[in-house]
N, C-alpha and C positions, 0 to 999 in steps of 0.2 A: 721460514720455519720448515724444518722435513717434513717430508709427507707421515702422519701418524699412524703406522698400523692397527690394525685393529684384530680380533678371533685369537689366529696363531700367537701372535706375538703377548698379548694380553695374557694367555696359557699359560706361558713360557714366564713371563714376569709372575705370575701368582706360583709358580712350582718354584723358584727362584725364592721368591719368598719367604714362602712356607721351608726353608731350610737353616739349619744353626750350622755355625766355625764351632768346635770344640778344639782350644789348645792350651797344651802347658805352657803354667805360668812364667818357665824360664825362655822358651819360644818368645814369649809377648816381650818378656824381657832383651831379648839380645838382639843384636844389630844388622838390621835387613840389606846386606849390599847391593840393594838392587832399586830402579825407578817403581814408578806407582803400576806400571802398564803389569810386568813380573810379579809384581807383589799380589792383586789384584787378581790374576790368572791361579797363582798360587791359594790366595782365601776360595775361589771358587770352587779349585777339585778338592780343599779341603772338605768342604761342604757337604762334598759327594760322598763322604765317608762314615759306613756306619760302625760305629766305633762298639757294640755291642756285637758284629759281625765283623771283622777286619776285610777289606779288601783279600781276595786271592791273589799272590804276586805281587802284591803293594800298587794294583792299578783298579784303578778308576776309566769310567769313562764319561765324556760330555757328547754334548753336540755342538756342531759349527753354530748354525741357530743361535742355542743357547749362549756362547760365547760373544754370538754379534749383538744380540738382545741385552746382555748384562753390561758389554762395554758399550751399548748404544750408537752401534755403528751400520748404517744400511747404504754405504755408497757404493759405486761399483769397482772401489780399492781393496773393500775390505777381505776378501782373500789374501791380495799380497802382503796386508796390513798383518794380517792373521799370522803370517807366515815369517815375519819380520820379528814380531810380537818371542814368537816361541822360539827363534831364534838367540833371540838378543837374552832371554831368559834363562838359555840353558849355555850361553856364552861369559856373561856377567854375573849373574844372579846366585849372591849364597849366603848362608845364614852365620853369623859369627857367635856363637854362642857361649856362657860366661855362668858355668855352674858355681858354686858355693861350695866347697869340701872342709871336710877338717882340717886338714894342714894347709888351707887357702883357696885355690877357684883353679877349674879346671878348663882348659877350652879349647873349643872345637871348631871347625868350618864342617860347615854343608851344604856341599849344594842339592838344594832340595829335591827337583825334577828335571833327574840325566834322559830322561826318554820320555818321548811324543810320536804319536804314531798318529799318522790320516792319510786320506788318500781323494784324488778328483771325484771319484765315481761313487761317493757317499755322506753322509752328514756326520757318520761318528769319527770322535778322536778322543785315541789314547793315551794317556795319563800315566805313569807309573812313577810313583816316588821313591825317593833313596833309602834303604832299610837303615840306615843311619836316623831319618826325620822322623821313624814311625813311631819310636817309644814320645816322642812330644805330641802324638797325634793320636795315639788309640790309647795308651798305656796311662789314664785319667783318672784316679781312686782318689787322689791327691793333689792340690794345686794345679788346677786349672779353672780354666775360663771361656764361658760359650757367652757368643752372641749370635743376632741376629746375617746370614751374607744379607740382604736386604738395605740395612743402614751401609755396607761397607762399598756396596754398589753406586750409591751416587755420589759417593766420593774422589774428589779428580785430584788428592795432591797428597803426594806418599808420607809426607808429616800427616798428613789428617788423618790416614789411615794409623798410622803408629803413635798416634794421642789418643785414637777412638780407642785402641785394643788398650792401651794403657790404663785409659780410665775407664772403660768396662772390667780389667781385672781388679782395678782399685775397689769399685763400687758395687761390681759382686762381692766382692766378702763384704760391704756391710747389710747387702741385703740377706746374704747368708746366714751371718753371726747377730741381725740385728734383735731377733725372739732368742738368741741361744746366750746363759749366764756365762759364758766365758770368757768375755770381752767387756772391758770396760767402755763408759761414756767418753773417755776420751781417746781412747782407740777406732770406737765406730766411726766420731768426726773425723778421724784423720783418715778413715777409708773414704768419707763423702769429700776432703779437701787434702786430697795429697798433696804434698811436699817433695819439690826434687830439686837437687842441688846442678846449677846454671853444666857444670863440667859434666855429669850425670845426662844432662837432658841431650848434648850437645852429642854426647856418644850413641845415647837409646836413639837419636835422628839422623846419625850419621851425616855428622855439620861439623864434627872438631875442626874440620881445617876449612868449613868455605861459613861467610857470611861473619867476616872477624866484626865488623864494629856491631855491638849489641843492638842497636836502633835498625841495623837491616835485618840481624837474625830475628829478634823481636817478632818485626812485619811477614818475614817469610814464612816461621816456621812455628812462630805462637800465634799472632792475630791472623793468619789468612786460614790456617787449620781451624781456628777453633770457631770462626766463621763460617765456614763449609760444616763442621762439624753441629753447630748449633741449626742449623739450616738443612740438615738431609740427616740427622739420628735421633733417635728417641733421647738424646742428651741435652741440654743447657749447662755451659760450660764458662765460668769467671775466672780468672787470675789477678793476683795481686806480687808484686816485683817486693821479695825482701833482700832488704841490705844488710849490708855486712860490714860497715864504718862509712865508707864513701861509692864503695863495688856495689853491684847489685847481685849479689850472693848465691838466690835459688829462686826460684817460681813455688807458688801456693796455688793449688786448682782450686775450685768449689764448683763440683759437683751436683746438679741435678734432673731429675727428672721428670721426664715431660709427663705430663698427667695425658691418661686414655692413648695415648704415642699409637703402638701396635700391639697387636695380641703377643703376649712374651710368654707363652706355653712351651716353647723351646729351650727355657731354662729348667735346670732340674734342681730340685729343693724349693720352685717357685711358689713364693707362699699367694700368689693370686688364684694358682690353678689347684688351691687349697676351700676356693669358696662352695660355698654351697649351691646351685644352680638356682635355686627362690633367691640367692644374692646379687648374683653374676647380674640377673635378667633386671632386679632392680635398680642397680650398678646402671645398668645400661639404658633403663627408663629415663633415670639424673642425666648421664649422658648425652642422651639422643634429644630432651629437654633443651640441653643448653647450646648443640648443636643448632635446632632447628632457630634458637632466639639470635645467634651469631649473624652480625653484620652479612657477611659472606652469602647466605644464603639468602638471603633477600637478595642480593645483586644478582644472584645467576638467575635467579624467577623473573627479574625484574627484563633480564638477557636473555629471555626466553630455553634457558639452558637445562632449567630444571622445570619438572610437572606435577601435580598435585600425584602422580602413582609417584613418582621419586622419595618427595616427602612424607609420604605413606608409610615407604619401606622404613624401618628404623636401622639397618643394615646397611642401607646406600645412604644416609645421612651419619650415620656414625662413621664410616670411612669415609667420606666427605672432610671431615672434622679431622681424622686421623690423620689423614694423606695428601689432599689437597687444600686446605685452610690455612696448615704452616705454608707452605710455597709461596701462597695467596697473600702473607703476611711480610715477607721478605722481601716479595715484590714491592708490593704499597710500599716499604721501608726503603728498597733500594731505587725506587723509581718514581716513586706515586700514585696515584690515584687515578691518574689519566691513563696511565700506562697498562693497569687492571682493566679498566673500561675499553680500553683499544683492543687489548688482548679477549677479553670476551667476545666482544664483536666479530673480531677475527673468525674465534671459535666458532662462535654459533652461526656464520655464514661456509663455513669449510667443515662442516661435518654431517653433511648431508649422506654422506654413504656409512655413515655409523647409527646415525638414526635409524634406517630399517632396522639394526638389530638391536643396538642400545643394552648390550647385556650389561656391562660395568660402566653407569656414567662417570663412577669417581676415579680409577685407570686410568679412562680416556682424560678425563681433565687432568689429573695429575700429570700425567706425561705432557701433555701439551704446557701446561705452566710452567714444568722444568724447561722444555724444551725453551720457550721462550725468554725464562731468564735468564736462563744462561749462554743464549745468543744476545740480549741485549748486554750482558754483562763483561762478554768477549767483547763485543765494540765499543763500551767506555775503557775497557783496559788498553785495546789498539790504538785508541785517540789519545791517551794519556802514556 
């Protein structure tokens, strides 16, 4: 397992965090020509945009840092990795976009970000995107869609990213329209269980031409997305295959969400950050309740992992619950029970130098569990 950072890097991940994608809804819609690495880079300086302030010049700027932190990368390649990265991004990478008009659909290419700028002797780099991408990025009154960069972060495969955006646009408007009388009952289900036709789907992932027999596109681009997806975003995410006589005609999602997931204050019209603060706290007594009764936490006390000031806090046990529980859950699923207990062990003998400060136990654990699963999870795919 990598060495876990801890201070800086923990920083970096909560500001990271703490930020929303706001994009229109035909952006979500139209077809990403590029891999996950592009895409990924691209959600990121979205991020960075405050769309009530536009950017000056249509740039942005990050840090190297932050860029290694988000793709989770601390080897001693990741310069030239970095550099390959924004390379191949501003060589390949563009958005094929498929407006709706009166007299039929208009379309366009863009490549999104023609210019990056950085240099050896510094941590910043420059961002500047196409004045063609920016009316889908700031110009928002209307059909659009924010999420979390957060959830978009631990996703490692460019279909998962382009089902998450997809069903985060489906599934905000029914949280939207779900108090407003102008949408029927059976409008709002169809925003919690969209419907897309197989040829539809095949274009929105940019698969028409690879992955012909259904039973591999299936595996590649429905079950391994929506796996990753159920497993690192506030979503839980079903399908059902309808037919068409003998064809299998379109895909039906069903949509839900995960209860207590993360703070969603980053959505606007959010009717949670509508409670009353005597709500929220009581909200959070229930929560913090059903946390501490959770299997999970018995086993880290039991793994000397957690301390009676841990479960004092009601803050380190509700992001316990939030952040590290599901991880915690996918493991047991995908590995077992031995595998939980080995990996604890692991932890609580190798985090001796985080102990002296111990600011965020549920970070450190969380990283560490991803990290772990997803190295065990590489070496059952290489064996297989």
């Amino acid at each position: 397992m990598q060495e876990i950072a801890t201070g800086e890097r923990n920083k970096q991940i909560q500001e990271i965090s703490s930020r929303k994608v706001a994009e229109h809804n035909d952006l979500i819609s139209s077809v990403a020509k590029m891999d996950k690495t592009p895409l990924k880079m691209f959600e990121l300086a979205v991020s960075c945009i405050d769309t009530d302030s536009p950017p000056k010049d249509n740039t942005v700027f990050l840090s190297k840092k932050e860029l290694f932190t988000f793709f989770d990368v601390f080897d001693n390649d990741k310069h030239r990795r970095f550099k390959e990265a924004v390379e191949k991004m501003q060589e390949q990478a563009f958005f094929r976009i498929k407006e709706k008009k009166n007299r039929g659909f208009k379309f366009k290419r863009i490549v999104p970000i023609p210019y990056v700028e950085w240099n050896d002797y510094n941590d910043k780099v420059l961002i500047r995107f196409d004045q063609a991408i920016m009316p889908y990025l700031i110009d928002l009154k209307n059909n659009f869609t924010q999420y979390a960069i957060s959830d978009i972060m631990e996703l490692n495969s460019k279909y998962s990213i382009i089902l998450y955006k997809w069903f985060s646009m489906s599934y905000n408007q029914f949280e939207h329209y779900q108090y407003k009388p102008n949408r029927t009952k059976k409008q709002l289900e169809d925003y919690k269980s969209p419907r897309i036709i197989i040829s539809e789907l095949r274009e929105l992932t940019d698969t028409v031409d690879d992955y012909s027999r259904f039973d591999n596109f299936e595996k590649r681009v429905i079950k391994d997305a929506i796996k990753e997806i159920n497993s690192f975003t506030h979503f839980n995410v079903e399908y059902e295959k309808i037919k068409k006589g003998r064809s299998i005609d379109s895909i039906q999602f069903h949509i839900v969400k995960k209860a207590n997931w993360k703070d969603e204050n980053y959505k606007r019209n959010d009717v949670q950050a509508q409670l009353t603060e005597e709500q929220k706290q009581a909200q959070n007594q229930v929560n913090y309740a059903v946390a501490v009764a959770n299997p999970f936490t018995m086993k880290l006390i039991n793994s000397s992992l957690l301390y009676a000031t841990d479960i004092a806090n009601q803050d380190t046990i509700l992001e316990l619950s939030e952040s590290v529980y599901p991880v915690y859950d996918k493991l047991v699923k995908e590995l077992g029970e031995d595998a939980l207990e080995t990996h604890m062990d692991y932890v609580r003998r190798k985090m001796v130098d985080y102990s002296n400060e111990k600011k965020n136990i549920a970070k450190y654990l969380s990283i560490a569990a991803k990290q772990y699963l997803n190295s065990r999870l590489s070496k059952q795919q290489m064996k297989e």
